[in-house]
C-alpha positions in Angstrom: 16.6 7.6 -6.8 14.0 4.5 -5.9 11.3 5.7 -4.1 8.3 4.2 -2.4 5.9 1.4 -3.7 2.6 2.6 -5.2 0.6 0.1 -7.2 3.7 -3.0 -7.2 6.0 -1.2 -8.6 8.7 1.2 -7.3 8.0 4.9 -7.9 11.7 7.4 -8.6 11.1 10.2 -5.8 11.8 13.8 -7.7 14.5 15.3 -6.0 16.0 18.7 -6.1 19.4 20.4 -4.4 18.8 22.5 -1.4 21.0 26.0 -0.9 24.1 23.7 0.1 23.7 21.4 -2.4 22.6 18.7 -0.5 20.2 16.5 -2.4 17.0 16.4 -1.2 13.4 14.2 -2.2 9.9 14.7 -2.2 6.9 12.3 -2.1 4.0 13.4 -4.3 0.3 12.0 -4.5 -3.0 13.0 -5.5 -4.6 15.4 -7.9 -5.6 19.2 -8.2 -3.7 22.3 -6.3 -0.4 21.2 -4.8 -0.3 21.1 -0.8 3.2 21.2 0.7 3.7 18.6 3.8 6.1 18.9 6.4 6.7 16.1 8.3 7.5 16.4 12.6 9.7 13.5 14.6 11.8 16.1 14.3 13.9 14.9 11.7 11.9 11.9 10.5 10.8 11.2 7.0 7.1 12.1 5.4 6.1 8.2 5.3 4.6 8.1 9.0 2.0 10.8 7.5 0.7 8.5 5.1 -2.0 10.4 3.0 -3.5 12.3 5.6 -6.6 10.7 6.1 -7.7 10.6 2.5 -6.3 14.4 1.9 -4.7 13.3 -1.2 -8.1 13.0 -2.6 -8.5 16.4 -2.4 -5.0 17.9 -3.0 -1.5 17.0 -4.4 0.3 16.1 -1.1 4.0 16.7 -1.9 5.7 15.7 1.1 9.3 16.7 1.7 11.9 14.0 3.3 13.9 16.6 5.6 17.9 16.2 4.8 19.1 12.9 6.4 16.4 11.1 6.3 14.0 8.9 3.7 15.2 10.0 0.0 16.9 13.0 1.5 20.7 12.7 1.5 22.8 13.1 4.5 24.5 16.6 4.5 28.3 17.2 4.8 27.5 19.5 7.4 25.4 18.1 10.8 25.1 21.6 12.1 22.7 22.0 9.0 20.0 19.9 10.8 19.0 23.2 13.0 15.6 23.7 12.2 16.5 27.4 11.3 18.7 26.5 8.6 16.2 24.1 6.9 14.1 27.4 6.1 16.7 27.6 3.0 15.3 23.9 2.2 11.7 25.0 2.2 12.5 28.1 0.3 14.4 25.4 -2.7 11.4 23.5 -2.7 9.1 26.5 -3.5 11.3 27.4 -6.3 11.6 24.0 -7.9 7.6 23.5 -7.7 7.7 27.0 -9.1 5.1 28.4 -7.1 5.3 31.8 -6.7 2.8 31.3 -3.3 2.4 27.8 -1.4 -0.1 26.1 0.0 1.7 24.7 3.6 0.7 22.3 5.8 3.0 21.2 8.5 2.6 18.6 11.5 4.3 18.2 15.2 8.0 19.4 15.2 7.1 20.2 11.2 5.6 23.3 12.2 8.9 24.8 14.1 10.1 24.6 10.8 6.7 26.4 8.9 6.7 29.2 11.5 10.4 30.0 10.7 9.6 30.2 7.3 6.4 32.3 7.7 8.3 34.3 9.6 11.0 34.8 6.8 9.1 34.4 3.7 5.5 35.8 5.0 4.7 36.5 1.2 5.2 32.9 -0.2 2.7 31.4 1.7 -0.8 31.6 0.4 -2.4 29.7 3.7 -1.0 27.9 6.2 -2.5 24.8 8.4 -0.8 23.4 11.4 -1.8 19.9 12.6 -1.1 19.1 16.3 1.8 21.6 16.0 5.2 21.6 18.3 4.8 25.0 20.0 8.6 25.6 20.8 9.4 27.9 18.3 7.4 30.8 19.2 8.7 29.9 23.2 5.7 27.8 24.4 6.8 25.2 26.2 4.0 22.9 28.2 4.7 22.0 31.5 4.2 18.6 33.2 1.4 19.6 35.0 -0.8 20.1 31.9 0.6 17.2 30.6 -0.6 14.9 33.2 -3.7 16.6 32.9 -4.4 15.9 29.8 -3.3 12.1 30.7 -5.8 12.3 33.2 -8.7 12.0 30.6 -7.9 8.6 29.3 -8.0 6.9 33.1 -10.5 4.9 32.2 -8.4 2.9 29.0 -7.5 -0.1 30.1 -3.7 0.4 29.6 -3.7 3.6 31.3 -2.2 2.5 34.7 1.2 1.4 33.8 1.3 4.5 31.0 0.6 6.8 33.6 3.1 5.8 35.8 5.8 6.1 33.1 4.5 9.5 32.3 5.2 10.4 35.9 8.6 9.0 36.3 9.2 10.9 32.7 7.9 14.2 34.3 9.6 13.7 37.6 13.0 13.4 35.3 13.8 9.6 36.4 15.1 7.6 33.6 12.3 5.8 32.3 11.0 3.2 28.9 9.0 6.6 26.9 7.5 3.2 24.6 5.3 3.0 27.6 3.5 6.5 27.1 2.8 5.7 23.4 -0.8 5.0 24.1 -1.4 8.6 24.9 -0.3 10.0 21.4 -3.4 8.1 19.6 -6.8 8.8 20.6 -7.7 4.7 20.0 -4.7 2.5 21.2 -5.8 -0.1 18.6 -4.5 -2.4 16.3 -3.8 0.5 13.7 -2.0 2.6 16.3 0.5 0.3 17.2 1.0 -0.6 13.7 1.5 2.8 12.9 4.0 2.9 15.9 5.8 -0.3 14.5 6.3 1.5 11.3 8.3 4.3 12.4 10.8 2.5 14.2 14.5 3.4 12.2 12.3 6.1 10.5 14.0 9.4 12.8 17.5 10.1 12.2 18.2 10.7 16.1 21.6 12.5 15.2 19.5 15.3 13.3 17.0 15.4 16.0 19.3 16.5 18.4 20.6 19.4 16.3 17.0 20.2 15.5 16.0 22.6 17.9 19.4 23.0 19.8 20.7 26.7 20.8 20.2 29.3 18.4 17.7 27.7 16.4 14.6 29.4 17.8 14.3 33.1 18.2 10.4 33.2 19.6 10.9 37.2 20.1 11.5 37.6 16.5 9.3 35.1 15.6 6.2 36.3 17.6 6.4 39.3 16.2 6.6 38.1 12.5 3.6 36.2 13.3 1.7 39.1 14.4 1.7 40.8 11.3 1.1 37.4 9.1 -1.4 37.5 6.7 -1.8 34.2 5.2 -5.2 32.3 6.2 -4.2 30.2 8.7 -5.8 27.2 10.5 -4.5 25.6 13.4 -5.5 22.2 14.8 -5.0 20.6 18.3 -6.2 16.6 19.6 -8.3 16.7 22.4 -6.2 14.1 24.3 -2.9 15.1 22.5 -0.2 14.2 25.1 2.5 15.9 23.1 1.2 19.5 21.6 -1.8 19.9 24.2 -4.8 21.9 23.4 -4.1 24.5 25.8 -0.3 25.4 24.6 -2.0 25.0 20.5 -4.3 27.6 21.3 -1.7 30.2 22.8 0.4 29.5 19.6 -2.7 30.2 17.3 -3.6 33.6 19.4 0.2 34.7 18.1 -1.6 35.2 14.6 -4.0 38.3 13.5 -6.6 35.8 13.0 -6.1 32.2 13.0 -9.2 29.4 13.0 -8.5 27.1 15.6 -9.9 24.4 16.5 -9.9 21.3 18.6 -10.5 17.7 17.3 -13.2 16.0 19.6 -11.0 12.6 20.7 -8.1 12.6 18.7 -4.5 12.2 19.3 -1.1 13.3 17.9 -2.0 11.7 14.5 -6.1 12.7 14.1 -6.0 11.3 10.6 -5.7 8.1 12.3 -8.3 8.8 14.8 -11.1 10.5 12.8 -9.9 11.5 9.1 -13.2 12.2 7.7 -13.3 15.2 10.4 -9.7 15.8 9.7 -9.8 16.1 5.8 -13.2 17.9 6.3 -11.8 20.8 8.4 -8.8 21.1 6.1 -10.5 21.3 3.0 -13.2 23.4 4.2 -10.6 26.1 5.3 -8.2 25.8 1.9 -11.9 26.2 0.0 
């Protein structure tokens, strides 16, 4: 299977079949102790994640392509996109790295899928990091409100007053252009984040998305209570001007745990390895040891 481009030429992408048989690839790079990636969107391939900042120097980054999108093959089954029934995917990757405990990392709507699978395989994780995490899993849903508070603290960007007023149409529930609002996911609205935005575009298979976190995939009863007892290390990261998984909701998530580190990322956005990755890659590594 043709993979990406490393160093002009065309690297294959190891692959491996998932509970259903579906097909499905990985991305690995680095050196030294293997650290399993899972990409958010939901439903969009590892590539937007790049190397993390420079984490790759550090660790093995094997990033999984979820099912339908990137390397992965499209399932015969769209009702297998629910983020609860990609625990089975996780679990097939473990197996065919053949580690008995993993290292997981997990970003955005990535971490709905790591908390299912902590909750369901609690002993095969050895720690567990959560970049920027989606919170909707363990029923924490952010409200408008502290949204636009968190908007608030870029009003001095130049861009900010048309953004704004898209985020308020958006949180009003008018039909509204949500390109408008990007500026709010990066903590710089430079050249390099709307490059990185350009590069995504095609990269979310929108059909999985919608199955992703549709009814029954997301018991947060269940999975609160998994979490409670969870012993795995566990480090848990929120942007200080994160739009999308706001520091306030990030921290409720990482009180679920018997004793997470949290912490928040002095002006970073959705994607911190963009914004500062020599204080991303710092905290991670520091915490994995």
């Amino acid at each position: 299977m043709p993979g990406r481009e490393a160093a002009g030429r065309v690297v294959a992408m190891p692959t491996f079949s998932a509970p259903d048989g579906t097909v499905l690839a990985y991305h690995e790079s680095g050196g030294g102790s293997p650290l399993v990636c899972l990409p958010g969107g939901p439903m969009q391939h590892s590539g937007y994640l790049g190397d993390l900042g420079g984490l790759s120097a550090h660790r093995r980054l094997i990033m999984m392509d979820p099912r339908g999108t990137g390397g992965s093959a499209t399932p015969a089954d769209a009702a297998s996109y629910r983020c609860d029934r990609l625990v089975g995917d996780l679990e097939a990757l473990r197996a065919q790295l053949g580690l008995d405990r993993m290292d997981l990392l997990a970003h955005c709507a990535g971490a709905n899928l790591a908390l299912l699978y902590a909750a369901r395989h609690p002993g095969r994780v050895r720690s567990l990091v959560l970049v920027t995490p989606s919170t909707f899993a363990a029923g924490i849903f952010p409200a408008g409100p502290a949204r636009m508070e968190i908007a608030r603290l870029r009003a001095d960007e130049p861009w900010f007053g048309p953004a704004f007023d898209a985020l308020e149409s958006i949180v009003a529930g008018r039909d509204t252009d949500r390109d408008a609002i990007q500026p709010f996911f990066y903590g710089r609205w430079d050249a390099a984040a709307r490059a990185h935005v350009a590069a995504q575009d095609g990269s979310r298979n929108e059909e999985a998305a919608a199955v992703y976190g549709s009814e029954g995939a997301y018991d947060p009863e269940a999975t609160r209570a998994a979490l409670a007892t969870f012993g795995a290390p566990t480090l848990v990261l929120a942007g200080e001007v994160d739009l999308n998984s706001i520091p306030g909701a990030v921290a409720e998530l990482a009180g679920l745990f018997p004793a997470a580190e949290f912490a928040v990322l002095p002006g970073a956005g959705h994607f911190p390895w963009l914004d500062d990755a020599d204080r991303l890659v710092t905290a991670i590594t520091t915490f994995l040891g």
